[in-house]
C-alpha positions in Angstrom: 133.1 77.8 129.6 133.3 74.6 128.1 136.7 72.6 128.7 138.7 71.2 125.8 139.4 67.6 125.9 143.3 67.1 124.7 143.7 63.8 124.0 147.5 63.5 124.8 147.3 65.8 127.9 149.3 69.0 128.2 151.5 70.3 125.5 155.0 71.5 125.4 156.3 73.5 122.5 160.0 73.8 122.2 161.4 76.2 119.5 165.0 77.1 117.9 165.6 79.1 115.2 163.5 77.4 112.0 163.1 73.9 114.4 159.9 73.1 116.5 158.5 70.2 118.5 155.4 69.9 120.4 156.2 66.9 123.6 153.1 65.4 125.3 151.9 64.8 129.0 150.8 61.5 127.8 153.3 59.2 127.7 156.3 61.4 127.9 155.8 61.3 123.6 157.1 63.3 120.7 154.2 64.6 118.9 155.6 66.9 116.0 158.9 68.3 114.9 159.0 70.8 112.2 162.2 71.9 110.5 162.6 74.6 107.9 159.1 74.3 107.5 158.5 71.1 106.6 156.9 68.0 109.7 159.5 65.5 109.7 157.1 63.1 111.8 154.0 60.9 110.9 152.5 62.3 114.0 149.5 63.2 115.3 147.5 66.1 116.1 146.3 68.3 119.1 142.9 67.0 118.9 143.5 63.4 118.0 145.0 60.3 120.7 148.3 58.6 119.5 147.7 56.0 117.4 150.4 52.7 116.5 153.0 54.0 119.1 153.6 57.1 117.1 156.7 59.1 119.1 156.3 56.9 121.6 158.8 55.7 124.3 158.9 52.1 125.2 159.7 51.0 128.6 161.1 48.9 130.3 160.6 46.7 126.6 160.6 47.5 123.2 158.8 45.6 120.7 157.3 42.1 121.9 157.3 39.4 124.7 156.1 36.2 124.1 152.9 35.4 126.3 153.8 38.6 128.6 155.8 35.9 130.8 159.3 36.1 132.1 161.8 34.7 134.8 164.3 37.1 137.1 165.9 36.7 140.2 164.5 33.2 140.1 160.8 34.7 140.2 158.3 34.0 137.3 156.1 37.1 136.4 153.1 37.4 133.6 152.3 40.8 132.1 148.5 42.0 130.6 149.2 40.6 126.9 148.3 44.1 125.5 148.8 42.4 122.0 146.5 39.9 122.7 146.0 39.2 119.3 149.8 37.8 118.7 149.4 36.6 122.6 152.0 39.3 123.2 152.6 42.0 125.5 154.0 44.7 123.7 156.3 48.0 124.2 156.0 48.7 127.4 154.5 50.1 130.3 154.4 54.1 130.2 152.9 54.9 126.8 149.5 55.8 128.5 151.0 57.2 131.7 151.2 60.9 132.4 154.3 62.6 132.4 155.5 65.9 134.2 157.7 68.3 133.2 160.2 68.7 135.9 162.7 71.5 133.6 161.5 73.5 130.7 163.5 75.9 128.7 162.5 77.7 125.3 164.8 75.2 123.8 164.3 72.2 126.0 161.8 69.8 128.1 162.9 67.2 130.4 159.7 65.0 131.3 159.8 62.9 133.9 157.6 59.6 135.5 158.1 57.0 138.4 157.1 53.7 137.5 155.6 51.9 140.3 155.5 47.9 140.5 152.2 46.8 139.5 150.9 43.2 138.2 154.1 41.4 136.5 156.4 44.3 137.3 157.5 44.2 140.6 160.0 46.5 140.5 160.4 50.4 140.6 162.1 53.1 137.8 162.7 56.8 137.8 162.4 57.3 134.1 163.4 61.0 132.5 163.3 62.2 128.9 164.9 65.0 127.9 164.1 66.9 124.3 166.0 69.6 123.0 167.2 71.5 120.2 170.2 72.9 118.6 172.3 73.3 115.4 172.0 69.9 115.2 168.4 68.7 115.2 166.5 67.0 117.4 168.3 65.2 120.6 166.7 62.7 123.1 167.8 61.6 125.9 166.6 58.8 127.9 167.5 58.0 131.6 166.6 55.2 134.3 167.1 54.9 137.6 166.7 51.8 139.9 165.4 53.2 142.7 163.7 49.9 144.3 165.7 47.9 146.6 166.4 45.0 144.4 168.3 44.3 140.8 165.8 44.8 138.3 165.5 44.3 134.1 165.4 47.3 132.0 165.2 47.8 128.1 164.2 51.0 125.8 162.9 52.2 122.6 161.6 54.5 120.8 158.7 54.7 118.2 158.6 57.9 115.8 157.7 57.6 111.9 160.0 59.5 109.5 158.3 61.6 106.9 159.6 63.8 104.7 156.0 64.8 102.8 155.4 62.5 100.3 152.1 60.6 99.7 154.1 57.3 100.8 157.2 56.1 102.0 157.6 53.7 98.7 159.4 56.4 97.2 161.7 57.4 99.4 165.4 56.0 99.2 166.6 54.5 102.6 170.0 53.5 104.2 170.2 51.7 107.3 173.4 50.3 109.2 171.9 46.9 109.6 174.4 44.1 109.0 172.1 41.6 110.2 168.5 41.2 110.7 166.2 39.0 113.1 164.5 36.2 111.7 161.1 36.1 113.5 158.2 34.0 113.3 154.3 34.8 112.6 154.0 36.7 116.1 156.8 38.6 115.7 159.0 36.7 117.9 162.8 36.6 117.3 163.9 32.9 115.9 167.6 33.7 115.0 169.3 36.0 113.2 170.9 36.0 109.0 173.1 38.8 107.7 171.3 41.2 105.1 173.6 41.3 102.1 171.9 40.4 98.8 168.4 40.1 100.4 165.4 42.5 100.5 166.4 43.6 104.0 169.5 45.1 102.8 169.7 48.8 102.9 173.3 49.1 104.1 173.4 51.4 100.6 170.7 53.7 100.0 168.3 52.5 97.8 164.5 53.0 97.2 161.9 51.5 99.6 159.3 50.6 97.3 157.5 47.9 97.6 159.3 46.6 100.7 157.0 45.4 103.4 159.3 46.1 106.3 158.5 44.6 110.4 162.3 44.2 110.7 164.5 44.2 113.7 168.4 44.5 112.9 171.2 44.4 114.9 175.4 44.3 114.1 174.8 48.3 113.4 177.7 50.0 111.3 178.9 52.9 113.4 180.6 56.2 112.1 183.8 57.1 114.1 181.8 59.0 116.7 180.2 55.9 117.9 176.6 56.7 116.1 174.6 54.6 113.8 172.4 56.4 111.3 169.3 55.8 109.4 168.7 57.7 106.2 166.0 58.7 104.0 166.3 61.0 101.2 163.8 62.0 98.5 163.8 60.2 95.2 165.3 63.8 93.6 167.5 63.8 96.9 166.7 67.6 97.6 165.5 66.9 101.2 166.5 64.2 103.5 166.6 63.6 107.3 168.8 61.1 109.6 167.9 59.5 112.3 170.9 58.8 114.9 171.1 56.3 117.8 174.5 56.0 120.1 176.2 52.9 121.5 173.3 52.6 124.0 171.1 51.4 121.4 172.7 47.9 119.7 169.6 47.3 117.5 167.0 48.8 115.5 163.4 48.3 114.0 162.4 49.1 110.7 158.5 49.3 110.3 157.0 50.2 106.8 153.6 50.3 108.1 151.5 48.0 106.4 149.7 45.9 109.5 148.2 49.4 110.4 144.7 49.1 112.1 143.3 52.0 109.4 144.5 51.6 105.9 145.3 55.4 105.7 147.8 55.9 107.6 150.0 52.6 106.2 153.2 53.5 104.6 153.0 57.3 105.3 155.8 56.9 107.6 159.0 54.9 108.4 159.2 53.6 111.7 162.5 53.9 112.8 163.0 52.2 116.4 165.9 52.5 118.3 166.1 49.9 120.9 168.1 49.0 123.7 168.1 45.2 123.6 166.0 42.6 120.9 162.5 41.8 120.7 161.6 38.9 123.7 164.5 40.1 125.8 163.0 39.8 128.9 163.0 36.0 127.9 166.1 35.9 125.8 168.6 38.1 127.7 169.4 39.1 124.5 170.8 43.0 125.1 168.4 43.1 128.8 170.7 45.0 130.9 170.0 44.6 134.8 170.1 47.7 137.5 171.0 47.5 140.8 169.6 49.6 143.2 170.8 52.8 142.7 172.3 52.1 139.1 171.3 54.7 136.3 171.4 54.0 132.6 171.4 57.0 129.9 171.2 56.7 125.9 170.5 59.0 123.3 169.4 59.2 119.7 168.0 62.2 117.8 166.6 63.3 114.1 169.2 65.8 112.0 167.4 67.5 108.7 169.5 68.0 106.2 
């Protein structure tokens, strides 16, 4: 018998009533997630490797650091510049790694994955994700524990691309809590920050995306009274739309229409929506880094609702 290669590792299907999602040994990631019948993910399939951080978790970063250098505890430390392109180092460390299921449930996957030091990361995290399903979508749950001896950075994101079927995302109409966004320079490095109203980053009503070319990290989210921010995007007849939710954990968020894609299909066919735990270059700016001492664990949350 000849063996099958899956690209993303082992595969774990959780189902609840008209809701599925398929969660990957590789990286810990989000493949697919079906509701009602209709993929609500620019994913990827069984037989094909992630591409462009689709569903991807980003730790102990989101987004970019300058040079792959930063200072803690007094110590200077240089990450692989796995954007090497932009001289960056980029989302993370545990996007290739395998993950295990430690709990699984019909319903439900927690994965889980110890982060060891290694070169520019001297430090050590027990990282879970939980997946599950319910009445109300899609909920993920990320927690980290410091379990090394000494305080140590952390930061977290997410990476999936909202779809709701069309051809492109130009289409769709898109609200985002966004108050202000982060000015950035040509390597995608935060220079300061401008607040949104009146200019093409303004989505704080929902409006069309259209020709929008979006690489956009915004913070000063508007919250609802239970403490969530929400992204939405709704078909141009609005017959179909999906939100994406993040909670308090999460103070900013990336917007990503697409169009620096490696392969030209697969630009603007989904919206990156990116929660994230702290800004872009926060291992260099401090700017929403939170530090663990030994022992300290840190959980947030976001999810996907279809509506």
């Amino acid at each position: 018998m000849t063996a099958i290669e899956i690209p993303s590792g082992s595969q774990f299907e959780l189902r609840s009533g008209d809701q599925r999602a398929i969660v990957v040994e590789v990286g810990g990631a989000l493949r697919s997630y079906v509701a009602a019948g209709h993929e609500l993910l620019d994913g990827y399939g069984a037989q094909e490797r992630c591409t462009s951080a689709r569903g991807q978790s980003l730790i102990p970063w989101p987004n970019r650091l300058r040079d792959g250098r930063y200072s803690f505890a007094g110590r200077q430390h240089q990450l692989p510049l796995t954007e090497p392109a932009k001289h960056n180092a980029i989302h993370g460390l545990v996007r290739w790694a395998n993950w295990s299921a430690a709990s699984s449930a019909q319903d439900r996957v927690t994965m889980t994955h110890l982060l060891h030091p290694q070169s520019g990361w001297p430090f050590t995290l027990a990282l879970e994700i939980e997946y599950s399903l319910s009445r109300d979508g899609l909920t993920v749950r990320t927690r980290a524990t410091n379990v090394g001896s000494g305080p140590c950075p952390y930061g977290a994101g997410a990476h999936p691309y909202l779809t709701l079927g069309t051809e492109t995302i130009d289409s769709l109409l898109l609200q985002a809590p966004g108050q202000r966004h982060l000015t950035c320079d040509e390597r995608g490095i935060p220079t300061g920050s401008a607040a949104v109203a009146g200019t093409k980053f303004d989505f704080l009503r929902a409006r069309e995306i259209g020709d929008a070319r979006l690489d956009t990290a915004y913070g000063d989210l508007l919250r609802d009274p239970d403490g969530r921010a929400r992204v939405r995007v709704i078909t141009p007849d609005r017959t179909r739309r999906a939100t994406l939710w993040l909670d308090a954990g999460y103070p900013y968020l990336m917007l990503f229409t697409g169009d620096s894609l490696p392969k030209p299909r697969r630009r603007r066919r989904g919206l990156g929506i990116e929660p994230m735990t702290c800004a872009p270059n926060a291992l260099q700016s401090g700017d929403g880094l939170l530090t663990l001492e030994p022992g300290e664990r840190v959980e947030t949350a976001w999810g996907i609702a279809p509506e």
